[in-house]
C-alpha positions as CSV (number, residue, x, y, z in Angstrom):
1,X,79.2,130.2,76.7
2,X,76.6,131.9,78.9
3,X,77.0,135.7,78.4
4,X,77.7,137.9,81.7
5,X,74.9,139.3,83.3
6,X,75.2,143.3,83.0
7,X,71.8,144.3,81.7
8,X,70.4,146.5,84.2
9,X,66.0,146.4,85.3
10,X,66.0,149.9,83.4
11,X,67.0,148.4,80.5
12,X,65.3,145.0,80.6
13,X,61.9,147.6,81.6
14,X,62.8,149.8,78.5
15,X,63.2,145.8,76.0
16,X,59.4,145.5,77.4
17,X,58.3,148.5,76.9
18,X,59.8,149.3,73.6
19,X,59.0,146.1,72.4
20,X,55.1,146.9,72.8
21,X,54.9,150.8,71.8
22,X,55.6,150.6,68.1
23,X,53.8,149.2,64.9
24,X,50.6,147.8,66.8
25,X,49.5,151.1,68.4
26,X,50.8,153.6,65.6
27,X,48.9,150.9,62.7
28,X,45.7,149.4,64.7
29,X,43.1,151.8,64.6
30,X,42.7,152.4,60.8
31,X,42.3,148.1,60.3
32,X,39.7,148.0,63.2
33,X,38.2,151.1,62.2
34,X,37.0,149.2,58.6
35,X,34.4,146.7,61.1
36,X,34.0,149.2,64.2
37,X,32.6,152.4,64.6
38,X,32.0,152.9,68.3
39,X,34.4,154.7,70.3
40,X,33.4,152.6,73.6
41,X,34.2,149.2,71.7
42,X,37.3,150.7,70.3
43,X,38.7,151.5,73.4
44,X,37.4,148.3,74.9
45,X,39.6,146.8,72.4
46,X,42.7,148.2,73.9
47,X,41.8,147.7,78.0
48,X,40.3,143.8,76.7
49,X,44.1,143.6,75.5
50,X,45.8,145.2,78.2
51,X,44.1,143.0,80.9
52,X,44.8,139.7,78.6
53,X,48.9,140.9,78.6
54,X,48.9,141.9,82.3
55,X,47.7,138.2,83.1
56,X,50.2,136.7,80.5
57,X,52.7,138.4,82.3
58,X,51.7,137.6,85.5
59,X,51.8,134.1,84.6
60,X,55.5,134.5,82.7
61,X,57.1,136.2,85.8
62,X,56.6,133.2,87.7
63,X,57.9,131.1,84.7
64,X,60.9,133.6,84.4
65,X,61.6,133.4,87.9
66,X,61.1,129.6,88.6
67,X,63.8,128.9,85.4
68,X,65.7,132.2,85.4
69,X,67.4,131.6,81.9
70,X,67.4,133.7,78.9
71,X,65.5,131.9,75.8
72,X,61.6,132.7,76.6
73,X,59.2,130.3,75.2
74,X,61.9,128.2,74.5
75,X,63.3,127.5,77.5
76,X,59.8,126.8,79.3
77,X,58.5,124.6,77.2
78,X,61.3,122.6,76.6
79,X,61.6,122.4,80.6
80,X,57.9,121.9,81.1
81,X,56.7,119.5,78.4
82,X,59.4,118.8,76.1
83,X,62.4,119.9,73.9
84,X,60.7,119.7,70.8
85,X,58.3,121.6,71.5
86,X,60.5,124.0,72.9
87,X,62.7,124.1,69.6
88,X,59.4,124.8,68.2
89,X,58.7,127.6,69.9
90,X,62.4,128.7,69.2
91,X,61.9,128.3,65.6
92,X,58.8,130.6,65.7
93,X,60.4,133.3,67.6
94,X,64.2,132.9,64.9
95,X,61.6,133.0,61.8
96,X,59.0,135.3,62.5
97,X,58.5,136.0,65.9
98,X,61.1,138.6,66.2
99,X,62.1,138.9,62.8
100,X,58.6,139.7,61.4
101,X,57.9,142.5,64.0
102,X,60.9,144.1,63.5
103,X,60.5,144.4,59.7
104,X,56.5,145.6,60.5
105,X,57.9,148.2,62.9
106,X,60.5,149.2,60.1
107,X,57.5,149.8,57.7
108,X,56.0,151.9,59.6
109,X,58.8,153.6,60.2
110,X,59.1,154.0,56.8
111,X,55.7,154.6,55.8
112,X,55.9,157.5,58.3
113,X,58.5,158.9,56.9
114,X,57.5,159.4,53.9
115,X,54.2,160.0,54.2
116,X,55.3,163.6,56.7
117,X,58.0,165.1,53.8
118,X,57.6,162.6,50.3
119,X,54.3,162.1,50.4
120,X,54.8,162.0,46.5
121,X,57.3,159.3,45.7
122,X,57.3,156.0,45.1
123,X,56.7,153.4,47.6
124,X,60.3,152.0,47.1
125,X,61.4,155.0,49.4
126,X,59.6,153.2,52.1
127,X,61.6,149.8,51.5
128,X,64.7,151.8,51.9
129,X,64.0,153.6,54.3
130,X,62.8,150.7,56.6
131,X,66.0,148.6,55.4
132,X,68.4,151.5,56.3
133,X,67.1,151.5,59.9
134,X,67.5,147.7,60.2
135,X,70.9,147.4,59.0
136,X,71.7,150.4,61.0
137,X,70.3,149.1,64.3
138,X,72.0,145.7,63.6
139,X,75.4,147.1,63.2
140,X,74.7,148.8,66.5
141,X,73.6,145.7,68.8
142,X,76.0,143.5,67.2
143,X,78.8,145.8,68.8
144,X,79.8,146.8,72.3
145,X,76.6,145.6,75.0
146,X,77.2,149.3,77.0
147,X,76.5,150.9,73.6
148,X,73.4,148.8,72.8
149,X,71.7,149.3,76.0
150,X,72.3,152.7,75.9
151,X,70.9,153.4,72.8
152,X,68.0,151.0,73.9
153,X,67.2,153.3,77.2
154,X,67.8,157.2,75.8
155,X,65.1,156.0,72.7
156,X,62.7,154.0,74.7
157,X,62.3,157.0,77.7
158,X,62.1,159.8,74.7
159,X,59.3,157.3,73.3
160,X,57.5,157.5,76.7
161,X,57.8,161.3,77.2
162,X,56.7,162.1,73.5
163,X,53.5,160.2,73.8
164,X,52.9,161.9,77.4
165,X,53.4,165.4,75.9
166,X,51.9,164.3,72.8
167,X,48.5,163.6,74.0
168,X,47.2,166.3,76.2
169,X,49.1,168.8,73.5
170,X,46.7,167.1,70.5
171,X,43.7,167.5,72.8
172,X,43.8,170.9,73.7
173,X,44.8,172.5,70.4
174,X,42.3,170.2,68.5
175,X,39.2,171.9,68.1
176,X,36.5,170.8,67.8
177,X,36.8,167.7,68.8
178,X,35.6,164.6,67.2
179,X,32.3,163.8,68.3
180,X,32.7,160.7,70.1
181,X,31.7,158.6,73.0
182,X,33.3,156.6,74.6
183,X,30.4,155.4,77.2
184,X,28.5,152.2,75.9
185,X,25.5,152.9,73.3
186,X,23.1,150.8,71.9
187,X,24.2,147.8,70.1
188,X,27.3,147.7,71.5
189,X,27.2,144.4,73.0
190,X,27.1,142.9,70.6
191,X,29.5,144.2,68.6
192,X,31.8,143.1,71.4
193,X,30.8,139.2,70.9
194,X,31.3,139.8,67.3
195,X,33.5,138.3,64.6
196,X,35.1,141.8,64.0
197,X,35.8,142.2,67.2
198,X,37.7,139.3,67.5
199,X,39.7,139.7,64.8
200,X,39.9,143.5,65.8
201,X,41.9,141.9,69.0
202,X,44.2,140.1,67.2
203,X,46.0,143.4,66.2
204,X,45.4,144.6,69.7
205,X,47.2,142.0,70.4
206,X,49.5,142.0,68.2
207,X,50.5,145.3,69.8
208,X,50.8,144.0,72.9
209,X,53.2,141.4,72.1
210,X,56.6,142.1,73.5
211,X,55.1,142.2,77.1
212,X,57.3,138.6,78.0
213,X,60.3,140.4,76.0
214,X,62.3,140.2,79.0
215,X,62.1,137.0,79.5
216,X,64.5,136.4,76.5
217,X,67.4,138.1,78.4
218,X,66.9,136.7,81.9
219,X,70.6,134.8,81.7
220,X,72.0,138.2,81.3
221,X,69.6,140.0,84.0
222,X,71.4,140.4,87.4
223,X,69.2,139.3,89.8
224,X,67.0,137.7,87.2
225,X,64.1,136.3,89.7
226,X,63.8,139.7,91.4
227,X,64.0,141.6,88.7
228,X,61.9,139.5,86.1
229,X,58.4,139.9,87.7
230,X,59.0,143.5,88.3
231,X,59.5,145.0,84.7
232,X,57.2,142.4,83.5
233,X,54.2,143.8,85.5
234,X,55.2,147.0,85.6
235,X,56.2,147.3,82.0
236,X,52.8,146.3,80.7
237,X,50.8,148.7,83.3
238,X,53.0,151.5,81.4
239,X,52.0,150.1,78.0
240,X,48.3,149.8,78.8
241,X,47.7,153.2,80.1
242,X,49.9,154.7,77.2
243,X,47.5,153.0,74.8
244,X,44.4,153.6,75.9
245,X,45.0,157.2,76.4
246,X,47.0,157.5,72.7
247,X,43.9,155.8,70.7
248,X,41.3,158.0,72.9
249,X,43.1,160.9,71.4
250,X,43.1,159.7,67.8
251,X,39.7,159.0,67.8
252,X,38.7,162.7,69.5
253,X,41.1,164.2,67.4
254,X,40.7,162.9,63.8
255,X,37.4,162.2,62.0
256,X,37.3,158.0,61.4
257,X,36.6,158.3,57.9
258,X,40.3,159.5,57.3
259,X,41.7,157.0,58.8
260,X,39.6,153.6,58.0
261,X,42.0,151.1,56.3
262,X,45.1,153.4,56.9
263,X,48.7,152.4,58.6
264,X,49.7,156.0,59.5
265,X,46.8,156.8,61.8
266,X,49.3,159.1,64.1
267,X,50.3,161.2,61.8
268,X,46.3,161.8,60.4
269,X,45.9,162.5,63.6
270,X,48.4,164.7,64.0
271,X,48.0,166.6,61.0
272,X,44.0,167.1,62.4
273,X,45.5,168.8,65.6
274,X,48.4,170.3,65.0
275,X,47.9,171.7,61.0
276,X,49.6,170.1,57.9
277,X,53.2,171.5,58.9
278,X,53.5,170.9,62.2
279,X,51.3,167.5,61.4
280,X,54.5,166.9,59.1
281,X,56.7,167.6,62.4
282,X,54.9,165.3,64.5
283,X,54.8,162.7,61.8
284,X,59.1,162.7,62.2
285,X,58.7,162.7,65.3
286,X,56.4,159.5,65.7
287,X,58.2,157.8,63.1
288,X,61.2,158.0,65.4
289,X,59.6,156.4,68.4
290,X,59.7,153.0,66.0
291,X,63.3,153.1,65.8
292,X,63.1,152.0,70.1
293,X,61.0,148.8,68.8
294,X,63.6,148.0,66.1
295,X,66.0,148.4,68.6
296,X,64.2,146.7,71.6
297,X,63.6,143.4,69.2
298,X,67.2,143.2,67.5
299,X,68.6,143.0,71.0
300,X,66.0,140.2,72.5
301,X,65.3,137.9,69.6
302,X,69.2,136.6,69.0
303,X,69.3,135.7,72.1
304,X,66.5,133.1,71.5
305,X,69.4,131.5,68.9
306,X,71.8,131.7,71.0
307,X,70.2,129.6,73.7
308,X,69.4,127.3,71.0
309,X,73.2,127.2,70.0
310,X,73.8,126.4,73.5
311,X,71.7,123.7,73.6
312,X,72.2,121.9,70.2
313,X,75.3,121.3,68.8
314,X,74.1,121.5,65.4
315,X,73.1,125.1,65.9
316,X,76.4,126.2,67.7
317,X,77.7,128.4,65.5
318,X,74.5,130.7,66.5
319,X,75.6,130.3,70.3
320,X,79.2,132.2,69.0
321,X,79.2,135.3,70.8
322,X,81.9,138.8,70.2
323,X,84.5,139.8,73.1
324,X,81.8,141.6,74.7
325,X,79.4,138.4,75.2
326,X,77.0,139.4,72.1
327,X,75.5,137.2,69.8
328,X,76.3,138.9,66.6
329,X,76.2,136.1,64.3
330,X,72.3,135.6,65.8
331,X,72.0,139.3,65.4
332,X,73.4,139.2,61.5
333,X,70.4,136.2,61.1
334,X,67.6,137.8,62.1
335,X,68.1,141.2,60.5
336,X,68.9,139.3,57.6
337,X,65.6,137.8,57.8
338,X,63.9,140.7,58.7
339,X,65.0,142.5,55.5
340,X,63.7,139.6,53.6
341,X,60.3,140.5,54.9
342,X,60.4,144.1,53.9
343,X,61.6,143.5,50.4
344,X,58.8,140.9,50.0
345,X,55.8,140.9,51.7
346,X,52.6,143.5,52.2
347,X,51.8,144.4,55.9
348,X,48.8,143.5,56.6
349,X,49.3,139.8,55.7
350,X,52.8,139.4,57.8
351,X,50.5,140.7,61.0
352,X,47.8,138.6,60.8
353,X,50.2,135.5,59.9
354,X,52.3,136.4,63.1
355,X,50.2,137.8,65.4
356,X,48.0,134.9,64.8
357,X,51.2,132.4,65.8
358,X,52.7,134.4,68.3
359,X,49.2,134.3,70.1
360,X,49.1,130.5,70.1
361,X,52.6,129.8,71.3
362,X,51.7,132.3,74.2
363,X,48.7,130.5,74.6
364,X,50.6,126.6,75.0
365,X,52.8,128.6,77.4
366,X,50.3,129.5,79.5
367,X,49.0,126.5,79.3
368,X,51.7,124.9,80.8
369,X,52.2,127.4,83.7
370,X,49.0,125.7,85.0
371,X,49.9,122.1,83.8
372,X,53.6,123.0,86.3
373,X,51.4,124.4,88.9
374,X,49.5,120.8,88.7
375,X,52.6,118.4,87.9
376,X,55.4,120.3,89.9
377,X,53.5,122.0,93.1
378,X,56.6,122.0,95.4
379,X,58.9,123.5,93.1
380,X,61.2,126.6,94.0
381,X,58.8,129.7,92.7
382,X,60.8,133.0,93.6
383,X,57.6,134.7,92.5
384,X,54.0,133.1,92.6
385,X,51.5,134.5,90.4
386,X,48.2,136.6,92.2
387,X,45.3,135.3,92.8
388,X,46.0,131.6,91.2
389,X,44.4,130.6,88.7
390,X,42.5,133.6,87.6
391,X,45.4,135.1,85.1
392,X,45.9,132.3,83.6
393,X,42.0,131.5,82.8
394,X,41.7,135.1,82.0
395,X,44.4,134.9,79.3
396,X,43.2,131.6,77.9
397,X,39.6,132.8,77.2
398,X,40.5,135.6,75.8
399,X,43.5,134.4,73.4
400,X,41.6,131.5,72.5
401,X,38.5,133.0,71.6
402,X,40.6,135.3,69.6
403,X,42.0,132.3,68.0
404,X,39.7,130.5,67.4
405,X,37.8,133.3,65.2
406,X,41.0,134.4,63.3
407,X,41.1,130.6,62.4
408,X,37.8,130.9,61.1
409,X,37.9,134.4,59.4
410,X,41.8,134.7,58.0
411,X,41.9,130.9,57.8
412,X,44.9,131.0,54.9
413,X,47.1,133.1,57.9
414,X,46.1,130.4,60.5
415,X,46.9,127.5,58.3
416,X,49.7,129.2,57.4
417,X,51.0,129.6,61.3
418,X,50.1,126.2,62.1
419,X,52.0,125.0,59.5
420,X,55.3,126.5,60.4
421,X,55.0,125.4,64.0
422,X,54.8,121.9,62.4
423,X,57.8,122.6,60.7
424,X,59.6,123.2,63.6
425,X,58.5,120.1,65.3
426,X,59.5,118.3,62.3
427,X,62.8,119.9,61.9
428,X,63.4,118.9,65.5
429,X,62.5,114.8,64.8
430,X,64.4,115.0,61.7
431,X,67.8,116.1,63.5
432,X,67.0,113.1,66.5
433,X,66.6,111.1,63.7
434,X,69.9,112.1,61.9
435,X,71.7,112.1,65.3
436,X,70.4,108.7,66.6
437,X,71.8,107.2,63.3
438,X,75.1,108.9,63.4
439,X,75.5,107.7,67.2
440,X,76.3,111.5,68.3
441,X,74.1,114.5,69.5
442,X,71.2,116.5,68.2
């Protein structure tokens, strides 16, 4: 059953952006920070992955519009090359690429949390903590669709206006500043061809991904291909200017040495401009702009398993949706396996492993926004990407040069990615297989 479309542009713009703003942005800096030292690079980092998610975008919104169904990966490349990749793709997103982030943004949550007013206790307070918000958000989305996008819109605009007041307030009552440049200096250039650089940008990355999040509810969009490039474009100009400016201020506001190899660079940061107890203040405060990106991915990612559902009849239970038209069953899933992830896994490893997948499905995706271009040049485009081919190229070289060196450097992680896309596509041969034999459907 195809659910009714009543998610407004505000809230599919608010999925995007609260999608993006979250774990990546609040966690980067203190991983890049062990390999970089230069505040022009660092920055770089963040305007490098801005540019990379603006042409990705570009190049989904003409996807989204040209097959204006809810299901994102999966639904493109199932239509452009074939289902089984497409369930693929699917599989990714029901595993990790949803359920993964969520339990990463959770964590930092979490680590937040505790770190601002029980800076003393044990780290099992964090897996609480970042449980408590998953089941809580769950119970939420899996209820009344007015409610959930509610919910989704007051948290994602109170994300937006604390990071606006946020920064300028850090600035001017830091002092001194951190002395910092962020023009280009010697050696520089090659730090950006480097290995650590790379690898830097696949947590950049990483906290860009969630720019195609609307994509996964364009059945229940009205006004889908309108709509669709809009808050895709638009959503990840927001994100990119919030980041650049939020890291700027980190860096001129906190000395690097405090925050190399930590996850709660905001509230160091914070703490540097503000004092230890309003530092503990604004530490609540940016541990509650992650509950939007819980939120933001508990609505999206079921409906990746629902479409599924929809499609195969041995995954229809998933396609069961409440009176409302909400796929709680596909809701109950992925929490469930997003809880799994917090009660068993370290952070570090579960970004690397994911961003690092995530960044090649986006990558065969792309890919085959050209390959449609090429096979399929008189179909019905509602939107056509600007200045053809140029975003797509752009996103290639960057994402596969990122790729390509976190294959090299983190090559457990890689394997590891690979490995479950392979799964997927096995999964899918083995249930043709069973299907073909049993003369009924997949």
């Amino acid at each position: 059953m195809t659910a009714p479309r009543s998610f407004t542009a505000l809230t599919a713009f608010c999925v995007i952006v609260a999608n993006m703003v979250g774990t990546g942005v609040f966690t980067s800096l203190g991983f890049q920070l062990v390999n970089l030292d230069s505040g022009f690079v660092l920055i770089f980092l963040w305007v490098a992955g801005g540019i990379a998610a603006l042409c990705g975008a570009i190049c989904y919104a003409e996807l989204g519009a040209a097959f204006p169904r809810s299901g994102g990966e999966y639904n493109f490349l199932s239509r452009i090359f074939h289902p089984g990749l497409g369930f693929a793709a699917g599989w990714i997103s029901a595993l990790i690429g949803f359920s993964a982030p969520i339990a990463l943004a959770a964590m930092t949550f979490a680590a937040y949390g505790r770190a601002a007013f029980f800076p003393e206790q044990a780290v099992w307070l964090e897996r609480a903590l970042a449980a408590g918000l998953v089941v809580s958000l769950c119970l939420v989305h899996a209820g009344r669709r007015r409610a959930s996008g509610s919910v989704q819109i007051a948290f994602t605009l109170l994300k937006i206006l604390t990071i606006l007041a946020f920064c300028p307030l850090a600035f001017w009552l830091t002092e001194p500043l951190q002395p910092v440049t962020f023009w280009p200096q010697p050696g520089d250039g090659h730090a950006l061809t480097s290995g650590a650089f790379a690898v830097s940008l696949i947590y950049v990355s990483y906290a860009y991904t969630g720019w195609n999040a609307a994509t996964y509810l364009s059945s229940e969009l009205a006004a889908p291909q309108r709509t669709l490039p809009r808050v895709l474009i638009l959503g990840t100009l927001v994100v990119m200017t919030l980041y650049v400016a939020l890291n700027a201020v980190f860096l001129m506001v906190a000395p690097a040495a405090d925050m190399v190899g930590k996850i709660e660079v905001g509230i160091i940061a914070a703490q540097a401009a503000f004092g230890s107890g309003a530092g503990q203040l604004a530490g609540l405060v940016l541990a509650g702009l992650l509950i939007s990106t819980v939120s933001a991915m508990t609505i999206a990612g079921p409906r990746v398993l629902l479409v599924i559902g929809e499609d195969l009849p041995t995954f229809r239970p998933l396609a069961k949706t409440n009176a409302d038209g909400v796929p709680a069953r596909a809701i109950f899933l992925q929490s469930g396996l997003a809880l799994t992830f917090i009660l068993t896994s370290t952070f570090d490893a579960v970004l690397v492993f994911s961003g690092f997948t995530l960044a090649l499905i986006s990558f065969v995706t792309v890919v085959g926004f050209l390959v449609l271009r090429w096979r399929e040049p008189d179909l019905h485009r509602p939107y056509r990407a600007t200045a053809f081919p140029l975003p797509a190229l752009i996103y290639l070289a960057l994402t596969g040069w990122t790729l390509t060196f976190v294959a090299l450097s983190r090559p457990i992680e890689a394997v590891l990615g690979i490995t479950l896309i392979g799964s997927g596509l096995g999964i899918y041969a083995g249930l043709r297989m069973l299907a073909r034999d049993s003369g009924g459907q997949l």
